[in-house]
MARKOL-306198 format. One line per field, with one value per residue (C-alpha): z, y, x; residue number from 1. Coordinates in pm, 1 decimal, decimal comma, m for minus. Example, Ala and Ser with C-alpha at 12.3 -4.5 7.8 and 13.67 -1.06 7.14 Angstrom:
BEGIN
z = (780,0:714,0);
y = (m450,0:m106,0);
x = (1230,0:1367,0);
pos = (1:2);
END
This chain:
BEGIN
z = (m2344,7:m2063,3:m1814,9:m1980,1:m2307,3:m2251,0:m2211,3:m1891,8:m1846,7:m1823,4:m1597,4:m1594,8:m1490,0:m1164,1:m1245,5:m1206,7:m1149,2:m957,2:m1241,3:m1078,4:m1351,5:m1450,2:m1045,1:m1057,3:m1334,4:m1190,0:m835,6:m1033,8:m1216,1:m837,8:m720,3:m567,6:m704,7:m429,7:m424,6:m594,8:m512,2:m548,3:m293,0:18,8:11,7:225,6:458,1:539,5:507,9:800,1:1008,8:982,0:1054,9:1358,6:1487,6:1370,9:1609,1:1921,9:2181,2:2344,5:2682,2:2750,6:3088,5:2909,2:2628,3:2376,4:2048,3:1721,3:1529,5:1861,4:1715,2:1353,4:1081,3:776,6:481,9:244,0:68,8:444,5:448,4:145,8:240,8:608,7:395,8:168,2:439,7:741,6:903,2:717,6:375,7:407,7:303,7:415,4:595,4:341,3:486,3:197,0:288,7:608,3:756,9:767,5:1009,5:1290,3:1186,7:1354,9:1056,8:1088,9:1440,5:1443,5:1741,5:1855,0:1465,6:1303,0:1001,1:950,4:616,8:464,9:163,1:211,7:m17,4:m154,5:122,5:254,7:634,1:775,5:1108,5:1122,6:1518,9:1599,4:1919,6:2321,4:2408,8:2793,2:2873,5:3111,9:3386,1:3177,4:3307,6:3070,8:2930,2:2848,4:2646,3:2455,8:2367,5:2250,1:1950,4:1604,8:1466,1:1146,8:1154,2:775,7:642,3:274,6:372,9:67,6:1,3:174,8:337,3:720,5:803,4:1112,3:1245,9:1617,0:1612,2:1938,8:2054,2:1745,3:1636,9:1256,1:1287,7:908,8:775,3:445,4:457,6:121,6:m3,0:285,1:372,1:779,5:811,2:1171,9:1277,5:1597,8:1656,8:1987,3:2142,1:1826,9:1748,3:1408,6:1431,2:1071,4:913,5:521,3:619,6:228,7:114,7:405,3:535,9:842,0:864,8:1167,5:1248,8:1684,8:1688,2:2067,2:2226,4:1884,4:1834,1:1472,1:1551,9:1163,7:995,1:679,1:647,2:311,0:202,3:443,9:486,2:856,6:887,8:1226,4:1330,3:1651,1:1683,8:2105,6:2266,6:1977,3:1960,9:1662,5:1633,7:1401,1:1130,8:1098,4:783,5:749,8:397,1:222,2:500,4:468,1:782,9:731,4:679,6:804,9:625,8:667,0:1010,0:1140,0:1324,3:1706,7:1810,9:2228,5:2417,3:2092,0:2160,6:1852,7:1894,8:1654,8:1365,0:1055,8:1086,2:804,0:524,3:619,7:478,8:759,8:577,3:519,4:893,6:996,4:1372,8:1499,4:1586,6:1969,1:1893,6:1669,2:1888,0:2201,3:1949,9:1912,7:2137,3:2117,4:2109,9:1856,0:1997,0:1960,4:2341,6:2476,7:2628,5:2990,7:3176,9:3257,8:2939,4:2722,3:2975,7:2965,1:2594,5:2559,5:2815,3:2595,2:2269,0:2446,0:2507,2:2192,9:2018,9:2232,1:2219,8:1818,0:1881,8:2090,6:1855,1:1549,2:1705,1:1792,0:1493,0:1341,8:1182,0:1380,9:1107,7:1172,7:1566,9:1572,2:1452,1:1674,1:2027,7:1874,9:1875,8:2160,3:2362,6:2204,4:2328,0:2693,3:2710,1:2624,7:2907,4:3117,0:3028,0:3104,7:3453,6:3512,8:3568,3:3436,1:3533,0:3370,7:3086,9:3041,5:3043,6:2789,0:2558,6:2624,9:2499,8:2152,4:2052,7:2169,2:1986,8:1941,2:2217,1:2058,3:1728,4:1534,0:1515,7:1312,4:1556,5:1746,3:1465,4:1353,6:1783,2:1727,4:1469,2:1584,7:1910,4:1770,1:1472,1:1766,1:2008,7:1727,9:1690,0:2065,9:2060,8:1768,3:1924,8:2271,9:2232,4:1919,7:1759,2:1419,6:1284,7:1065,6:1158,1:1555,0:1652,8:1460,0:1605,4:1928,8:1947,7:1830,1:2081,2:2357,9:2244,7:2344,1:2666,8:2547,2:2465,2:2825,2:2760,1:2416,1:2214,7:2527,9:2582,6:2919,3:3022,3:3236,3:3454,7:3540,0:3480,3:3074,0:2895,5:2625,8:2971,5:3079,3:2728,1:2689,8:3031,4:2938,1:2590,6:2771,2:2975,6:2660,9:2463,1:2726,6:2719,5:2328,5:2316,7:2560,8:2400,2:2042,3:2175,1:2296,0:1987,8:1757,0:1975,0:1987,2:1624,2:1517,4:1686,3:1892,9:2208,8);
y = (3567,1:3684,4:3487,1:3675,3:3578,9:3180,9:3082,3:3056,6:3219,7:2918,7:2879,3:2821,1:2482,6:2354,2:2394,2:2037,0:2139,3:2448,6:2691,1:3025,3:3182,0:2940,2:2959,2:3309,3:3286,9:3011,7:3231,8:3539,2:3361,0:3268,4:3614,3:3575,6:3779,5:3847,4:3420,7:3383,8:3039,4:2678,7:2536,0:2369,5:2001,8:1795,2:1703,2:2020,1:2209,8:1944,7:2040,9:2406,1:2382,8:2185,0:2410,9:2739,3:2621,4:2596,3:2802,8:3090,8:3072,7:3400,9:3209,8:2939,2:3145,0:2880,9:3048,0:2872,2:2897,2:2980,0:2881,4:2759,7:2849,6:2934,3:2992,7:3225,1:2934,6:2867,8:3196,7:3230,3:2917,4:3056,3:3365,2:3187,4:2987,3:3262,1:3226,7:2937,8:3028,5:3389,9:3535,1:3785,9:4114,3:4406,8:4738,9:4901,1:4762,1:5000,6:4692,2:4423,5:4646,7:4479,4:4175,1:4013,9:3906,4:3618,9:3563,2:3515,0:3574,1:3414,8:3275,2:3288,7:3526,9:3596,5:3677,6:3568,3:3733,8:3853,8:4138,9:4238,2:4034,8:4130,3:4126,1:4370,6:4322,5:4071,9:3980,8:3965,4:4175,1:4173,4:4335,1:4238,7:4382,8:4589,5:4284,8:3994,3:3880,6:3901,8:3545,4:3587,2:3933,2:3772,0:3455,1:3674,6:3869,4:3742,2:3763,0:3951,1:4031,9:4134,1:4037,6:4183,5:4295,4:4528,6:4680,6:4476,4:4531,0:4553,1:4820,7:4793,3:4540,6:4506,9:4444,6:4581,3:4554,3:4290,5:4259,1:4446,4:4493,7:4496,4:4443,0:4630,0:4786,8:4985,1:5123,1:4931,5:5023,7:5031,5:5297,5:5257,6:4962,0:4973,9:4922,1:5046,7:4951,1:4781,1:4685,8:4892,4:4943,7:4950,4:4856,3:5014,4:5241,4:5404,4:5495,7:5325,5:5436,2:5514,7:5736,8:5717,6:5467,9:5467,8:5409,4:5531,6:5421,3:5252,3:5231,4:5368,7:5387,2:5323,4:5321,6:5459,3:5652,5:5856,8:5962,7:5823,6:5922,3:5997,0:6172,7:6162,2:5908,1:5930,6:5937,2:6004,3:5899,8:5700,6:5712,8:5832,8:5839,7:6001,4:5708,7:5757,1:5870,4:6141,9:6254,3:6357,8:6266,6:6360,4:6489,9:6577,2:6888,7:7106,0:6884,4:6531,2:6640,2:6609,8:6340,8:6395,1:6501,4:6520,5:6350,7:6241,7:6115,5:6321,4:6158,2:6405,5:6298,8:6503,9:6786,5:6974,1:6700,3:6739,0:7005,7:7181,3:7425,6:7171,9:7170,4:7431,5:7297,1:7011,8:6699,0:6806,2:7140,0:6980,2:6794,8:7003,5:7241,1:6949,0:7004,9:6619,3:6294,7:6015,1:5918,5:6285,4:6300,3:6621,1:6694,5:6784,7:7095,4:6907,9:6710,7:7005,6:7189,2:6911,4:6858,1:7231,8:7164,7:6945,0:7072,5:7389,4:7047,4:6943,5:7266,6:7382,8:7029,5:7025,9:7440,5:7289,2:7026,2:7241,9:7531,6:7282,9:7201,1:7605,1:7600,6:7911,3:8030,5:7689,3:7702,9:8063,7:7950,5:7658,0:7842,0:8125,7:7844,1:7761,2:8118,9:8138,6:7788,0:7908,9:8210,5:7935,3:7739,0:8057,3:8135,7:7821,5:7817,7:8114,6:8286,8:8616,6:8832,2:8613,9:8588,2:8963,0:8999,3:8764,1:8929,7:9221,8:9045,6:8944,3:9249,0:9444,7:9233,4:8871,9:8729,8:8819,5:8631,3:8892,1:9167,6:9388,2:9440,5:9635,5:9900,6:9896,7:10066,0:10210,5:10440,5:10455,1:10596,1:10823,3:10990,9:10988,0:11204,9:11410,0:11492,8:11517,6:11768,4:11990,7:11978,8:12038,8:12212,2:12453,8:12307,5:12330,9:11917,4:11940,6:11908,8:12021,2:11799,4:11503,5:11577,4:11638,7:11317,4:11189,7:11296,1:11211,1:10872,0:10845,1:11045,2:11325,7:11565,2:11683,5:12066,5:12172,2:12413,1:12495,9:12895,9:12980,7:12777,7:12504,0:12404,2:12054,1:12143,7:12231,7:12034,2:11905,3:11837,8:11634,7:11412,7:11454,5:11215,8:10968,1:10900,0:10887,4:10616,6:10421,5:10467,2:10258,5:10002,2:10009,3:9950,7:9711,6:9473,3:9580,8:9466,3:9125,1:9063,8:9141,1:8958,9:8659,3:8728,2:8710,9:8559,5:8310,9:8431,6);
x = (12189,8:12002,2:11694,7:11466,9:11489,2:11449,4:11850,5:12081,8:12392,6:12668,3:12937,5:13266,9:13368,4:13480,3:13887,5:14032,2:14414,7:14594,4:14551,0:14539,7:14416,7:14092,2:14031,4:14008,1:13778,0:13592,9:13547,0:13473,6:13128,7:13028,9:13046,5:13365,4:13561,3:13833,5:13905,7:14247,8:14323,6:14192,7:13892,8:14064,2:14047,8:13692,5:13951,3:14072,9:13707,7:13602,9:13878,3:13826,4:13428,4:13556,0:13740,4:13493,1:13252,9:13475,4:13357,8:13567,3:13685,9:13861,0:14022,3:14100,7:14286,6:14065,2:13965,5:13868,8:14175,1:14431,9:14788,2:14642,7:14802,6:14605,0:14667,7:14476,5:14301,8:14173,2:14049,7:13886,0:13677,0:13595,8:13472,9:13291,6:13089,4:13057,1:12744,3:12618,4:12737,1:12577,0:12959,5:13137,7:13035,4:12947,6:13054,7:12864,1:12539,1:12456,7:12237,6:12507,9:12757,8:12602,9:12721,1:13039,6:13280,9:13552,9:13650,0:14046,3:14132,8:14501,0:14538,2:14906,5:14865,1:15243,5:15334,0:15012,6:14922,8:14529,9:14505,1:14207,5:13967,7:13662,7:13727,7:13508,3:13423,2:13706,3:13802,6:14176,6:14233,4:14178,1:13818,8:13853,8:14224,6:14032,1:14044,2:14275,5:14543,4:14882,4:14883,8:14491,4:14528,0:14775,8:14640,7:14370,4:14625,1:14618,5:14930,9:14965,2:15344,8:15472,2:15099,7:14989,2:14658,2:14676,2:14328,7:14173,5:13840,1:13865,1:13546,9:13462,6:13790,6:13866,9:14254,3:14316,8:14639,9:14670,7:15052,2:15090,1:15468,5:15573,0:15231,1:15164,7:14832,6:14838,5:14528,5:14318,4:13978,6:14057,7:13701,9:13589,5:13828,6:13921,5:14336,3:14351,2:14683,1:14754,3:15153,3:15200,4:15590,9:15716,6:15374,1:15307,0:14959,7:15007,0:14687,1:14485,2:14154,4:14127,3:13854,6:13665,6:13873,3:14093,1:14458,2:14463,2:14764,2:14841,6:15253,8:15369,8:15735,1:15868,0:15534,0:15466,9:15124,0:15218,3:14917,1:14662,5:14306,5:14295,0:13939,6:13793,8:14071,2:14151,6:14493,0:14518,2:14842,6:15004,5:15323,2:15563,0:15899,8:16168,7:16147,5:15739,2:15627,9:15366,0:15378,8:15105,5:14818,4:14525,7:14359,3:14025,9:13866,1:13517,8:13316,5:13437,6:13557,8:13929,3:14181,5:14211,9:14559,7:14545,3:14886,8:15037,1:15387,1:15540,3:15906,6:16071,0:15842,2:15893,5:15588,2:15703,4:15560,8:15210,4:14980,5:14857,1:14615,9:14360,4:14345,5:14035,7:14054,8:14112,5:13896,1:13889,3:13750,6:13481,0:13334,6:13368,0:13158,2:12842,3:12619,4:12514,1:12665,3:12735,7:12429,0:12230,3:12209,5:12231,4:12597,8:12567,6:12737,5:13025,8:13082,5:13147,8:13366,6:13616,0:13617,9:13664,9:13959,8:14083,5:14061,2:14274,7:14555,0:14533,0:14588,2:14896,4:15074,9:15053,3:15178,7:15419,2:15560,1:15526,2:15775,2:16022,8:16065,2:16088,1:15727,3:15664,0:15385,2:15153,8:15254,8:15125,9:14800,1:14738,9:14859,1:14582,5:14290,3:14415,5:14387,1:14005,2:13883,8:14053,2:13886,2:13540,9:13640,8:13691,0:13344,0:13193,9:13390,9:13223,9:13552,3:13411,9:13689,3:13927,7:13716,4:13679,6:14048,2:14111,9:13837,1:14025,0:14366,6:14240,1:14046,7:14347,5:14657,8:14494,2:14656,3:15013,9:14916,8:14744,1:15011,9:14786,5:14541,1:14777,6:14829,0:14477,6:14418,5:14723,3:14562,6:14273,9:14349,6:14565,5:14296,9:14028,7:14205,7:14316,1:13951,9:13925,1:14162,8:13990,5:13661,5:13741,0:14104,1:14010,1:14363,3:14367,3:14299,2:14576,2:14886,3:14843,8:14604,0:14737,5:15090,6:14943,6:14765,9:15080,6:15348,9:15071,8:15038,3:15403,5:15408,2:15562,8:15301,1:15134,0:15174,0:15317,4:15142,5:14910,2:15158,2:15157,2:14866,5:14986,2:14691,2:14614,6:14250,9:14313,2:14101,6:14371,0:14636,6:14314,8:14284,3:14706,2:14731,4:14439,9:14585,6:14934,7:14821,0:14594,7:14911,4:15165,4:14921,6:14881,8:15295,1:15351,5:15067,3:15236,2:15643,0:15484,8:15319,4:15599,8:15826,9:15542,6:15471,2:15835,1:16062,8:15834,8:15883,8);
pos = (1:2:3:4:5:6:7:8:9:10:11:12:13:14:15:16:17:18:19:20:21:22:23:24:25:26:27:28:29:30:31:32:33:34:35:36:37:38:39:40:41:42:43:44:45:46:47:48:49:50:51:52:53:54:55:56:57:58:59:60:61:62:63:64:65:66:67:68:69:70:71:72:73:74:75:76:77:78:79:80:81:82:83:84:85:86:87:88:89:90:91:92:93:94:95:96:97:98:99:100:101:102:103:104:105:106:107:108:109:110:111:112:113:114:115:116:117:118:119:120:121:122:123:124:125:126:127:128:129:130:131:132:133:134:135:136:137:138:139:140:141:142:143:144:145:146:147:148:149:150:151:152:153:154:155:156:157:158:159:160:161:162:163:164:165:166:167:168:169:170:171:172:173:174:175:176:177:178:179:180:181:182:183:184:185:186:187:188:189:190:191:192:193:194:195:196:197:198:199:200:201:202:203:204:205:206:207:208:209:210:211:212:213:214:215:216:217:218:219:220:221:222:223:224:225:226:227:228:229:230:231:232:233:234:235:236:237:238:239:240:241:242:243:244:245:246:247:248:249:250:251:252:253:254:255:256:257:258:259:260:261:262:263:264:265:266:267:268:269:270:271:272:273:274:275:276:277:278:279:280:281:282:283:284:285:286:287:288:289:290:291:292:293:294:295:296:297:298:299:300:301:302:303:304:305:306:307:308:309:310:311:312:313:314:315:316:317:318:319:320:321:322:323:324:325:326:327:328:329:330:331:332:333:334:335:336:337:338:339:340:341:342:343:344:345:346:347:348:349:350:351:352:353:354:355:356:357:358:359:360:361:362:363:364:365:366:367:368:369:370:371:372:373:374:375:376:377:378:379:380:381:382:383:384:385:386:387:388:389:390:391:392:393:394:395:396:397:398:399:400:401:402:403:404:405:406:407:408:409:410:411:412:413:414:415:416:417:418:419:420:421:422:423:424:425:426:427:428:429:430:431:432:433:434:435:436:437:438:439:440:441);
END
């Protein structure tokens, strides 16, 4: 029976003995429904409240739960009662992703099982390595070696440079977290969100990110290796926008798993393409030049890395992105001659990658001054001037068919030498893209 009509819904009660299940059912009618295990004892919630409002001293290496180790009763209760019993961040509600969630900074989280919590904006990593010395960054770590944080809610998490070796993060909501630097060697990233989320520098030597959602992630300088598991990612696509790939350290990772034709361009090209930033202020000069500078990196790296490892089809399509956005940054150098020559390049053959761009001038040039030659010649269209044009195209065809009339000054002699000279440029551009093309030369 409802409020409404004159009765009140009962509860559950308080579970007197460690039965998981009556707990959960017991946590469940509070609203609590990720609490799995029985309330922490007075004793214990004093000690914990004692220690929650120790200051920080970043010198000092003090934190509130440096060296303590919890277990995930403790953290249930520290949920429960964040900022004076208000609960736990809620990454859904837009207005609480200001708030700072559970700050565990230097706190021994090995092996704990904490699937399914709701740590968003959790704090566990080294904001000030910037000007820290050694022993004060790593006081700073929580340590979350072979943790379950399975699905578990960490929007919005700072675990920079936080140690995850052999943590399994299946199915975790990691959306804008921040693991910069962070120690992911062997960690289980199945499923995980990560969109939005910065792994720069992160280490994923052994890690497992089958099936990931890596939109917008930026993925700059981590570091792979060949025991890192890419299968079935998901990168992003036009619309949810895509991972950045610039300095990756590939270490012989296993390209050929991943589905590269969900990949449009890639996150460095999208945003070199905003003219505004996260903040919709207007990019200056100089701000889009060097993204566009490094959007051409990024492209030719992944090219790179993808050729190495025979995927000559994908390469081919990554060095082409990459020729475009350098003939942008020629433009925006103001390196007009450059940029003219370039221009030239990909309407002529596509920089080598577009093969069919060569026989599409190919004929061209060759039905045009067949024309040429039956307006200003008088040869019959078909088949002299078409096998005029033809043996001309090749350098071959100065003066047959002309009789006795030799002179330099003939009309069709005149057109013969020009379309000699188009036609040497026409081959050359069409052996370097076949060889480009086809044997990725």
């Amino acid at each position: 029976m409802s409020e409404g009509e004159g009765t009140q819904v009962s509860l559950p009660p308080r579970p007197t003995e460690s039965d998981p299940e009556a707990w959960k059912t017991y946590w469940k009618a509070q609203g609590q429904p990720w609490r799995t295990e029985p309330e922490i004892d007075l004793e214990r919630q004093k000690y914990l409240a004692k220690r929650r409002s120790t200051t920080p001293d970043i010198k000092q290496g003090i934190y509130p739960f440096k060296d303590v180790k919890l277990s995930r009763a403790d953290v249930e209760w520290l949920l429960a009662t964040h900022e004076n019993e208000r609960g736990p961040v809620d990454w859904s509600d837009e207005s609480q992703r200001k708030r700072v969630g559970l700050d565990l900074r230097g706190t021994d989280l090995r092996r704990l099982n904490l699937s399914g919590l709701p740590l968003a904006g959790m704090y566990a990593g080294s904001r000030y390595w910037s000007y820290a010395t050694e022993d004060q960054h790593e006081a700073a770590l929580a340590h979350l070696e072979g943790a379950s944080l399975v699905s578990a809610h960490l929007e919005g998490a700072f675990l920079v440079h936080a140690h995850l070796e052999n943590a399994d993060l299946s199915s975790a909501h990691l959306e804008n977290a921040t693991l910069n630097r962070a120690h992911l060697v062997g960690a289980w990233l199945v499923n995980v969100h990560l969109e939005s989320a910065s792994l720069k520098e992160a280490h994923l030597e052994g890690a497992s990110l089958g099936s990931a959602y890596l939109a917008r992630t930026n993925l700059r300088n981590v570091f792979f290796d060949h025991t890192t598991q890419l299968y079935g990612i998901v990168l992003g696509n036009k619309k949810s926008g895509i991972a950045l790939f610039v300095d990756i350290h590939w270490g012989d990772v296993n390209l050929a798993v991943v589905n590269w034709t969900q990949v449009d361009m890639l996150g460095e090209e999208y945003e070199a393409r905003q003219k505004t930033n996260w903040d919709r202020r207007v990019k200056d000069r100089a701000a889009r030049l060097e993204e566009y500078e490094v959007a051409v990196r990024a492209n030719r790296q992944l090219a790179v890395a993808l050729q190495a490892q025979g995927l000559n089809e994908v390469a081919a399509r990554f060095a082409y992105r990459a020729q475009k956005l350098q003939r942008v940054v020629l433009r925006r150098q103001r390196k007009f001659g450059q940029y003219l020559f370039y221009l030239f390049l990909n309407v002529l053959a596509g920089y080598g990658y577009r093969p069919g761009r060569s026989v599409f001038w190919y004929l061209v040039i060759i039905v045009g001054f067949s024309l040429a030659y039956y307006s200003f010649g008088h040869l019959p269209l078909l088949p002299d001037a078409f096998v005029f044009s033809l043996t001309s195209f090749h350098g071959r065809g100065f003066f047959p068919g002309l009789g006795n009339e030799t002179s330099l000054h003939n009309p069709l002699v005149v057109l013969a030498a020009i379309e000699a000279v188009v036609g040497l440029f026409i081959e050359i551009s069409f052996i370097a893209t076949f060889t480009q093309r086809f044997f990725g030369k």
